[in-house]
C-alpha positions as CSV (number, residue, x, y, z in Angstrom):
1,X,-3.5,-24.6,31.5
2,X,-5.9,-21.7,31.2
3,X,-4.9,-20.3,34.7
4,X,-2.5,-17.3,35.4
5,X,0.8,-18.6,37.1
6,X,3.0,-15.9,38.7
7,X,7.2,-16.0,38.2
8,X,9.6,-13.9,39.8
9,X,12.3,-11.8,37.8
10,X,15.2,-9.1,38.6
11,X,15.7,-5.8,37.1
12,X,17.6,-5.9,33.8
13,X,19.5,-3.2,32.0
14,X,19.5,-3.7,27.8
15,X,21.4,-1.5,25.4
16,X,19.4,-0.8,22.0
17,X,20.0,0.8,19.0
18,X,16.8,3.3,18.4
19,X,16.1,5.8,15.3
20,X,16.7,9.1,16.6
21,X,15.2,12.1,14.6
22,X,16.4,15.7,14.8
23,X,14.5,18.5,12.7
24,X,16.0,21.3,11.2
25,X,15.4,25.2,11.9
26,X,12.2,26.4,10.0
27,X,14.2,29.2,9.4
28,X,16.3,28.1,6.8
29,X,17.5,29.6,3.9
30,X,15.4,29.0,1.1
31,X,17.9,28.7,-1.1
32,X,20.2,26.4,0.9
33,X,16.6,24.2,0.8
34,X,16.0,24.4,-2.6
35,X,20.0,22.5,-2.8
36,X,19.0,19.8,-0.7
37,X,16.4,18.9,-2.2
38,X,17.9,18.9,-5.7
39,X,20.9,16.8,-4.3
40,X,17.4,14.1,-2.9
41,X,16.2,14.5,-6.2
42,X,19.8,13.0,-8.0
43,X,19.9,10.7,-5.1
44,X,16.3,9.6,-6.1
45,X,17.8,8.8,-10.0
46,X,20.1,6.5,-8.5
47,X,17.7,4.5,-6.2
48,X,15.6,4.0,-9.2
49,X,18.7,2.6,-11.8
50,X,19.8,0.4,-8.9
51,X,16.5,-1.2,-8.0
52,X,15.6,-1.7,-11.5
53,X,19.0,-3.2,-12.2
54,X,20.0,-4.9,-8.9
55,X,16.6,-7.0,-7.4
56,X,16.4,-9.7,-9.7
57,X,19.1,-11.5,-10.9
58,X,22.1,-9.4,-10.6
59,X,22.1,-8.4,-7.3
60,X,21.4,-12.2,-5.9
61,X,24.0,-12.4,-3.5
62,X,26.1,-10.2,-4.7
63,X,29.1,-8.5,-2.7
64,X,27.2,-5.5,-1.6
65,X,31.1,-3.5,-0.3
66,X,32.5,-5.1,-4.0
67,X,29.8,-4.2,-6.8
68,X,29.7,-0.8,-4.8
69,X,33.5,0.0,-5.2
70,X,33.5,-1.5,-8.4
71,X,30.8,1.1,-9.5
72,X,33.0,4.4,-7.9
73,X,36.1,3.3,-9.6
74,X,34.4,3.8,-12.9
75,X,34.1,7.8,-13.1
76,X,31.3,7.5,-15.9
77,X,29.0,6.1,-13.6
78,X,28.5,8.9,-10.5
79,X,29.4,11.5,-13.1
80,X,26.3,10.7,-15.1
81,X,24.0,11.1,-12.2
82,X,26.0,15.0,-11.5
83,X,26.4,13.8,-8.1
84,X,30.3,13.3,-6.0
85,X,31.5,10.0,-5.7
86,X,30.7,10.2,-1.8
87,X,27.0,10.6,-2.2
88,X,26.9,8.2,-4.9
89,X,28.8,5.6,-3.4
90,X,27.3,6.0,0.1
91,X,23.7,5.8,-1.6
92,X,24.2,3.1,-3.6
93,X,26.0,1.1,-0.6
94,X,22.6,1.2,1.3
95,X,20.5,0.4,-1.6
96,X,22.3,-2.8,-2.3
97,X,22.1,-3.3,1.6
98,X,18.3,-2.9,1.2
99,X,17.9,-5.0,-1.9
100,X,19.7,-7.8,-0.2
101,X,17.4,-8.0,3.3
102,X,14.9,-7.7,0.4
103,X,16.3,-11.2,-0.7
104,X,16.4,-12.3,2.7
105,X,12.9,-11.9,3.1
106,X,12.7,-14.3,-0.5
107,X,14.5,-17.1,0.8
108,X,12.7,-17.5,3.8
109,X,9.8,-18.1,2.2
110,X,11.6,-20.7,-0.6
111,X,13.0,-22.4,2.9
112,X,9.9,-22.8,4.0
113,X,8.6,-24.5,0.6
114,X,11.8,-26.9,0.9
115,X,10.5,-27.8,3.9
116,X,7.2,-28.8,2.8
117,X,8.2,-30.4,-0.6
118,X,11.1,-32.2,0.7
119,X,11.2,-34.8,3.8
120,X,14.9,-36.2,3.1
121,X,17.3,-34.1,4.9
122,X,20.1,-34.2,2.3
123,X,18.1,-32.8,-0.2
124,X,16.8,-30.4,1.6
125,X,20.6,-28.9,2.9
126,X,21.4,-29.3,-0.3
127,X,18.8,-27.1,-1.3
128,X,19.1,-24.7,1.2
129,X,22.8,-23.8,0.8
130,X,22.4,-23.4,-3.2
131,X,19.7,-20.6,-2.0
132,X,21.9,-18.8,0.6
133,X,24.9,-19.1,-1.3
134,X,24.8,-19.9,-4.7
135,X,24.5,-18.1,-7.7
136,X,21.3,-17.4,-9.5
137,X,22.9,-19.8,-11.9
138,X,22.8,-22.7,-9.6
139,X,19.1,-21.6,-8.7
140,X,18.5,-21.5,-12.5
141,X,19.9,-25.2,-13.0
142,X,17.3,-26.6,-10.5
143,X,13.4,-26.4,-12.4
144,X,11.7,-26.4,-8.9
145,X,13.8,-24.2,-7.2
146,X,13.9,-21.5,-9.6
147,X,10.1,-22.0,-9.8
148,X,9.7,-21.4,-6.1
149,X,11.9,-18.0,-6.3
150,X,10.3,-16.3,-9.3
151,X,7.0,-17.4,-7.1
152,X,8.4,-14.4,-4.9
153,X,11.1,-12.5,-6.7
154,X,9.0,-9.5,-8.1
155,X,11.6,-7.1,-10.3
156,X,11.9,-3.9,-7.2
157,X,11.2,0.0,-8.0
158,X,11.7,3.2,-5.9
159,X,10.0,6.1,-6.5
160,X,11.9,7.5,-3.1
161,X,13.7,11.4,-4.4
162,X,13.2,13.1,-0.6
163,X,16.5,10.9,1.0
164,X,19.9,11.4,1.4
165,X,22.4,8.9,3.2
166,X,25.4,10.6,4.7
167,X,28.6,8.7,6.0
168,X,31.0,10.1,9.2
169,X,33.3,11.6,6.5
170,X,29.9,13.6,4.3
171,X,29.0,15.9,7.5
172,X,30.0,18.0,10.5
173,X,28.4,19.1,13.5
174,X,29.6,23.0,14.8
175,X,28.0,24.9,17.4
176,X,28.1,28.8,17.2
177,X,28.5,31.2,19.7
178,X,24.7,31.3,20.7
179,X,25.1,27.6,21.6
180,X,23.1,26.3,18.7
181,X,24.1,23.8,16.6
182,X,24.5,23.4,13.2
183,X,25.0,20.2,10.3
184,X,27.2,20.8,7.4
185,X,26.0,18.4,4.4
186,X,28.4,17.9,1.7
187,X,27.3,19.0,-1.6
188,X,26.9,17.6,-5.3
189,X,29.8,20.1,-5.7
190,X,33.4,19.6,-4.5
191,X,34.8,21.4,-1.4
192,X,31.2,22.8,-0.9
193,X,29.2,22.4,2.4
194,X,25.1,23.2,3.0
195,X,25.0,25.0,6.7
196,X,21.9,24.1,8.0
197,X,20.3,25.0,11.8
198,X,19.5,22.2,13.8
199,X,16.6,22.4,16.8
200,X,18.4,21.3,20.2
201,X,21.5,19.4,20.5
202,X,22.4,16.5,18.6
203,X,25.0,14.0,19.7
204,X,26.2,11.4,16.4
205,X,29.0,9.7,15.7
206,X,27.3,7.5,12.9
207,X,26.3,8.2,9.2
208,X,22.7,10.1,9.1
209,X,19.8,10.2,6.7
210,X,18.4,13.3,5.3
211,X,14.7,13.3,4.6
212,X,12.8,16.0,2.9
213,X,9.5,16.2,3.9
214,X,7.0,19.3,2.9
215,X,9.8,21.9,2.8
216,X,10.8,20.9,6.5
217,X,14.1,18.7,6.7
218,X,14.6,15.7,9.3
219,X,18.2,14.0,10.5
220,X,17.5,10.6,11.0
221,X,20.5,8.9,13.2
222,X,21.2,5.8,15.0
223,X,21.6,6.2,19.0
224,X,22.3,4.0,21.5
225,X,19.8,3.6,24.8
226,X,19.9,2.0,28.1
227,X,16.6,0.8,29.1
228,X,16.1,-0.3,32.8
229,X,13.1,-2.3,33.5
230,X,12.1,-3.3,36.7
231,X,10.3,-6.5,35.9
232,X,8.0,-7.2,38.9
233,X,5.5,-9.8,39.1
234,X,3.5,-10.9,35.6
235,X,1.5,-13.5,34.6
236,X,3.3,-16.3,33.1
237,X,1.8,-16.7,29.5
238,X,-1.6,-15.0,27.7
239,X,-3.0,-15.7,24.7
240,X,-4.5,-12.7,22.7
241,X,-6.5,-12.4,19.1
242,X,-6.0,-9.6,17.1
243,X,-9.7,-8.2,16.0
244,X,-10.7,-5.3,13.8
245,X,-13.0,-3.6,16.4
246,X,-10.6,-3.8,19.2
247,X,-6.3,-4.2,19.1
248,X,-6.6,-7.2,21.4
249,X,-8.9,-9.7,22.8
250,X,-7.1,-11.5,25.8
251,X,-7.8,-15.1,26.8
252,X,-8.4,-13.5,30.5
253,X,-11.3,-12.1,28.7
254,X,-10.2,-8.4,28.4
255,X,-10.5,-6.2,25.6
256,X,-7.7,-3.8,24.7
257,X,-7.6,-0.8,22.3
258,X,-11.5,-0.8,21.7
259,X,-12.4,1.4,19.3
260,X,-9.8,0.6,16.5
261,X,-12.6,-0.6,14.0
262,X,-14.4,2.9,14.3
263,X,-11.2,4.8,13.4
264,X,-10.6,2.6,10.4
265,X,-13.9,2.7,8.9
266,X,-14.4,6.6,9.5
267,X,-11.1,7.5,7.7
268,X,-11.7,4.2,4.9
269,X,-15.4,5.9,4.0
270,X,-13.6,10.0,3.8
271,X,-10.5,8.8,1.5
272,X,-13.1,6.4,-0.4
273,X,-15.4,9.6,-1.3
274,X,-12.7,11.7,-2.1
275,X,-10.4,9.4,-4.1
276,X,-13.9,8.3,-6.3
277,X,-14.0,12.8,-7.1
278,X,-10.6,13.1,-7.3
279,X,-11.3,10.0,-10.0
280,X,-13.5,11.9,-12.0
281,X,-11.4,15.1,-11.9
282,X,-8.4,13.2,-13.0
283,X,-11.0,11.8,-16.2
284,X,-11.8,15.3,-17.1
285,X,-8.3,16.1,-17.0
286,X,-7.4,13.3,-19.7
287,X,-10.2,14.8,-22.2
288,X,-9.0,18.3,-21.9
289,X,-5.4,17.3,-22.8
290,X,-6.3,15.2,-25.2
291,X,-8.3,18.1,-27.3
292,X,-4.9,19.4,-28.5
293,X,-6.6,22.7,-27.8
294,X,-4.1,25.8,-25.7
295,X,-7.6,27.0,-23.6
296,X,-8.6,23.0,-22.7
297,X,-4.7,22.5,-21.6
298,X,-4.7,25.5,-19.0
299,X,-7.8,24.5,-17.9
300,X,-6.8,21.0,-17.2
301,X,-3.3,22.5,-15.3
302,X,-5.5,24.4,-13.5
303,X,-7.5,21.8,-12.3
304,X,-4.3,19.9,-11.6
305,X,-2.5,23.1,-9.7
306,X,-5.7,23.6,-7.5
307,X,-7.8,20.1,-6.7
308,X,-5.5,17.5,-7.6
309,X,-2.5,18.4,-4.8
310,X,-2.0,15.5,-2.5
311,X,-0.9,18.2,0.4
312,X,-4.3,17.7,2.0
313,X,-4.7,14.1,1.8
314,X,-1.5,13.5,2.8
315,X,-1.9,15.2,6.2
316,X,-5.4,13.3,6.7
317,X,-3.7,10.3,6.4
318,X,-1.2,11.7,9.0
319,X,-3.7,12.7,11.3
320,X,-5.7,8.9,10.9
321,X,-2.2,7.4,11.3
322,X,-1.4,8.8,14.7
323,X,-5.1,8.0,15.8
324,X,-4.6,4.5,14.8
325,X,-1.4,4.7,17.0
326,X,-2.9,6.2,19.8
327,X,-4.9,3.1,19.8
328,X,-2.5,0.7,19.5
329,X,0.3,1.7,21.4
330,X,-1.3,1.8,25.2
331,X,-3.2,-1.6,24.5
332,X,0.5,-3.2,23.5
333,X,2.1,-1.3,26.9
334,X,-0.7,-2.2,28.8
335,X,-0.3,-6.4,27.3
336,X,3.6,-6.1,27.5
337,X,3.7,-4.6,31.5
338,X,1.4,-7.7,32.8
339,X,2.3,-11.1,30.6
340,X,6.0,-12.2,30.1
341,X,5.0,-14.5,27.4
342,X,2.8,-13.8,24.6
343,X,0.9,-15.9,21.7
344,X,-0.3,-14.4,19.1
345,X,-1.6,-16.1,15.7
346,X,0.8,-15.8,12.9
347,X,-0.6,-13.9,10.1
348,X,2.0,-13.3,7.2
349,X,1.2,-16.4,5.8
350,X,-2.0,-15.1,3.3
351,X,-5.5,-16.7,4.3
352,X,-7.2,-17.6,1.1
353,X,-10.9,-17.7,1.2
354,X,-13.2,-18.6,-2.1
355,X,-16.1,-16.9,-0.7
356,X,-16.4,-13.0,-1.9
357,X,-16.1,-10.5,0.2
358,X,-18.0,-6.9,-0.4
359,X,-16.2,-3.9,-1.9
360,X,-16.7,-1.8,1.6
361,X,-15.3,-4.7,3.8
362,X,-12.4,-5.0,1.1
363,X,-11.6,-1.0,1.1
364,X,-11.8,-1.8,5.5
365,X,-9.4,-4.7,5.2
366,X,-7.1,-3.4,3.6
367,X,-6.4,-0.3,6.1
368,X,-6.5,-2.8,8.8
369,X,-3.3,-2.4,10.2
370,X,-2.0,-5.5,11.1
371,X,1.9,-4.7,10.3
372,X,1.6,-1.6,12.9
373,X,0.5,-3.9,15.5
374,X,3.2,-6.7,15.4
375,X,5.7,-4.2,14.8
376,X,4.6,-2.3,18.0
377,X,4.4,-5.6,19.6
378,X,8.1,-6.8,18.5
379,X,9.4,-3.7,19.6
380,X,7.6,-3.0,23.1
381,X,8.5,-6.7,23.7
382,X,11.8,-6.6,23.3
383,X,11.7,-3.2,25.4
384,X,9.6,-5.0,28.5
385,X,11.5,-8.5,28.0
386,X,8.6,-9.7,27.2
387,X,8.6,-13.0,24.6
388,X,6.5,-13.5,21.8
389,X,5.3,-16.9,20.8
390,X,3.6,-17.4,16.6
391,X,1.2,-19.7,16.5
392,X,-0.7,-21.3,13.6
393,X,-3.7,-19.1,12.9
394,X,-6.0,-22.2,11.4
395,X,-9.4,-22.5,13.2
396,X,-8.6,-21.0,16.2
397,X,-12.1,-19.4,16.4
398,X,-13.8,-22.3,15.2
399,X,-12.7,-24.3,18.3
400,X,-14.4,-25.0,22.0
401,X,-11.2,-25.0,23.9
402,X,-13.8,-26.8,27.1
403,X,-14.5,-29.8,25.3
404,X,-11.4,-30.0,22.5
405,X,-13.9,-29.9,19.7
406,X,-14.3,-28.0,16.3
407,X,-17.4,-25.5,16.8
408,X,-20.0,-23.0,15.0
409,X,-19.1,-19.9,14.9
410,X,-21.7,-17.2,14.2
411,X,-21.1,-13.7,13.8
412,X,-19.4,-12.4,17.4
413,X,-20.0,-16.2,19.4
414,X,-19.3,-19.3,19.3
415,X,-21.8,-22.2,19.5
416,X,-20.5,-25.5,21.0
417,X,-21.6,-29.3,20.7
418,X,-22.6,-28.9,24.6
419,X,-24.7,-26.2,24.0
420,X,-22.6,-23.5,25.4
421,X,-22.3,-20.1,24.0
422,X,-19.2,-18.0,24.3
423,X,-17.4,-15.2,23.0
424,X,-15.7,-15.6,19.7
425,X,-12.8,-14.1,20.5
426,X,-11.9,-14.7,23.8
427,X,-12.2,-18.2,23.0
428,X,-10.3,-17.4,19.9
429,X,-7.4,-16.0,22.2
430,X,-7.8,-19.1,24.8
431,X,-7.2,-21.4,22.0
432,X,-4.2,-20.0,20.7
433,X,-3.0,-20.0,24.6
434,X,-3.7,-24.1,24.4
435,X,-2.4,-24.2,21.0
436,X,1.2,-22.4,22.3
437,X,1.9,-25.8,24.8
438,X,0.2,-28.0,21.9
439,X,3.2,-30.3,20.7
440,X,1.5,-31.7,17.5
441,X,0.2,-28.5,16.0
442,X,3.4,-26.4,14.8
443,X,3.7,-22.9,13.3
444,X,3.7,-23.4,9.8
445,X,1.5,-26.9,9.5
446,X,-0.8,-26.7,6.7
447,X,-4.6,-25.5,7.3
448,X,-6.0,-29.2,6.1
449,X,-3.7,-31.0,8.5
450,X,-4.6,-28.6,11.3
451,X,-8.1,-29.6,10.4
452,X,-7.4,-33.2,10.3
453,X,-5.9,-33.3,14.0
454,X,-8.9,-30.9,15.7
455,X,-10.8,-33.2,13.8
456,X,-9.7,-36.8,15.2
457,X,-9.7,-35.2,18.8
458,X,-14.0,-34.2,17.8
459,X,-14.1,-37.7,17.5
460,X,-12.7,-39.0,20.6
461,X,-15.2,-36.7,22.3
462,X,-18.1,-38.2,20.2
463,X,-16.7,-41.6,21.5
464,X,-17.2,-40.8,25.1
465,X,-20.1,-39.3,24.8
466,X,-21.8,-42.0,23.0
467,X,-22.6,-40.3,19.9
468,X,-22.8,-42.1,16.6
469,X,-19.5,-43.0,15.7
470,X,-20.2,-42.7,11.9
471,X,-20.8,-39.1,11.8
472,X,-18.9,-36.7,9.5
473,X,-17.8,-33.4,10.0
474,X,-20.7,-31.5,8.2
475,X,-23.1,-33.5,10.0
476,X,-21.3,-32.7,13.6
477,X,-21.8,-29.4,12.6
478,X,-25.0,-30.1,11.7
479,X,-25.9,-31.2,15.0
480,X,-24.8,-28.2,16.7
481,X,-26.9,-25.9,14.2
482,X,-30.0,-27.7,15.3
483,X,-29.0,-27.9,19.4
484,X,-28.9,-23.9,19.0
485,X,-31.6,-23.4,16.2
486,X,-29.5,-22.2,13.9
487,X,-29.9,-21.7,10.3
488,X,-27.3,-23.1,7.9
489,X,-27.1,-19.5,6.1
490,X,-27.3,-17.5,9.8
């Protein structure tokens, strides 16, 4: 089950749909910037009303291309922003659009709870149309339900002022006689366009998205690839564990993207330091102001103007960013180019633990960066028709995968009831390879259950072994401890 099998497969061409970004000409009139951003700024206004107004109950599956037109036919409401009703329209159209994937996202996880609560399937259809289709007044006449939504629903905010969505009809493209190229934005003002240089040639036929970023402007647009991939002979299935220290541990016993952890730590440790100054800077900026006193209050702008800027930390998170890519990105290319199929543990479901965990291992944690990697994955796997397979994460590294038993795991290793010692996760990734071809574990069974089944299969072992019969799980353990000399505390 362990073993590499080999399959055959042709060349395929797919057509995706990629973020494209164009920047525009350093160059550019400062005043001309100074309009764009002020135009972001108004846009920003409107993402804020919207969310605050639209993520809880009103915008629960609401008519996104309705409540939008409804809002332009009433003048009052773009005029009050100072923006045209193109921009305002347009802008609030993708907000709505981004509040309801938001609600998407909600009613997943209220499925999944159906699921669990319910086992008759007429209740649970029932259910499960009143939360795709009905009205937050149907979810509000069911107790449970509407219990399980709030469980999710937080009210949304945006403090986003830097974008601004275009449609076909809010922009041109022109090229000038020196061949370059040139966007023309429509304005918060009638019949007025913002000229603006573009770098290299641009070819859209979609709506765009402005984004303002440090006094440099980006033109985010959809665009249309053909990838050919000439598939040739990969292994048939892998399983890998995603670690801290490394991207990937592979159940052929490879490491990929070593070095990960190191990166992490380093940049955790420098934006620890300087957020706990920047701490006490922001403190003594409180007492000044508070003083009510003219020499106190320049002092504390000062100290605001000069140490308290975020342009710094903002490109030091940049810079750890794209390290943490450059990690990331050839372990994924290297995992998509030689397995076809992939499992990987599922990890969006939150892992709670009673025992506490230090403030340093917290701060690492919670820059470990496990949304970059499936998101690298999902995307390099759909590029390298690769398929990806979740798996419930549940003592996966707490399992011998050579004997089917429940094991002691101890820092970086594994101690088994045979007395073998192997590496925790490569056996980690092994067992999630078994666990992909494993009919009675599923996705989303429940830790304890999980348990219960590894559990029952310890036992058969113990039977054919000849072990006592009456033992318990703590004393199995137990007896593995004392066939390694182990401590209980170790």
């Amino acid at each position: 089950m362990l073993c590499k099998k080999r399959i055959k497969k042709i060349d395929t061409i797919k057509t995706m749909v990629v973020t494209s970004i164009s920047f525009v000409d350093n160059k550019t009139n400062q005043g001309k910037l100074e309009k764009i951003k002020q135009i972001a700024k108004l846009c920003g206004e409107v993402r804020t009303d919207i969310w605050n107004k639209y993520s809880v109950k009103k915008g629960w599956n609401c008519d996104v291309f309705a409540t939008t037109k409804d809002h332009i036919a009433n003048v009052k409401h773009y005029k009050d922003y100072n923006l045209s009703y193109k921009l305002f329209g347009r802008t609030m159209y993708q907000l709505l659009k981004d509040i309801s994937l938001y609600h998407e996202a909600i009613k997943s996880h209220v499925i999944k709870a159906i699921y669990k609560e319910f086992q008759d399937k007429g209740i649970r259809k029932e259910l499960c149309n009143i939360v795709k289709s009905g009205s937050w007044k149907d979810i509000e006449s069911n107790p449970w339900l509407h219990r399980q939504v709030r469980k999710y629903l937080y009210k949304g905010h945006s403090q986003v002022n830097n974008q601004i969505m275009l449609s076909k009809e809010q922009y041109r493209i022109k090229t000038d006689d020196k061949n370059n190229q040139w966007v023309g934005v429509s304005s918060n003002v009638s019949n007025k366009i913002i000229w603006l240089p573009l770098k290299g040639k641009v070819d859209i036929t979609s709506e765009v998205r402005l984004v303002i970023k440090e006094n440099k402007v980006e033109l985010h647009y959809p665009k249309k690839i053909e990838i050919e991939r000439n598939l040739k002979q990969k292994a048939e299935r892998v399983g890998i564990d995603r670690g801290y220290t490394e991207v990937f541990a592979t159940s052929d016993g490879e490491f990929l993207g070593e070095g990960l952890g190191k990166i992490i730590s380093s940049y955790t440790e420098q934006t620890t330091e300087k957020c706990k100054k920047r701490n006490k800077l922001g403190a003594i900026v409180r007492k000044l102001k508070a003083t009510n006193n003219q020499k106190s209050i320049n002092k504390a702008n000062r100290i605001v103007r000069n140490n308290l800027g975020k342009i710094k930390l903002n490109r030091s998170t940049l810079k750890a960013q794209r390290q943490i890519k450059n990690v990331i990105l050839p372990a994924v290319n290297q995992l998509v180019n030689n397995y076809s199929e992939i499992a990987l543990e599922d990890l969006s479901i939150p892992i709670v633990s009673n025992k506490p965990m230090r403030k340093k291992t917290k701060h690492n944690l919670s820059q470990w960066c496990k949304g970059e990697v499936i998101k690298a994955l999902e995307h390099k796997a759909k590029l390298g028709c690769s398929q990806l397979y979740l798996q419930a994460a549940a003592y996966t590294s707490q399992f011998d995968v050579h004997t089917q038993t429940l094991a002691v795991r101890r820092g970086d290793w594994i101690y088994s009831i045979t007395g073998g010692k192997y590496q925790a996760d490569v056996l980690a990734s092994q067992a999630i390879l078994e666990r992909s071809y494993d009919k009675e574990i599923t996705q989303y069974m429940n830790h304890v259950t999980i348990k219960s089944i590894l559990w029952q299969r310890t036992q058969e072992y113990i039977k054919r072994c000849g072990m006592d019969c009456t033992m318990t799980l703590d004393m199995f353990k137990e007896e593995i401890r004392s066939r390694h000399h182990l401590n209980i505390n170790q």
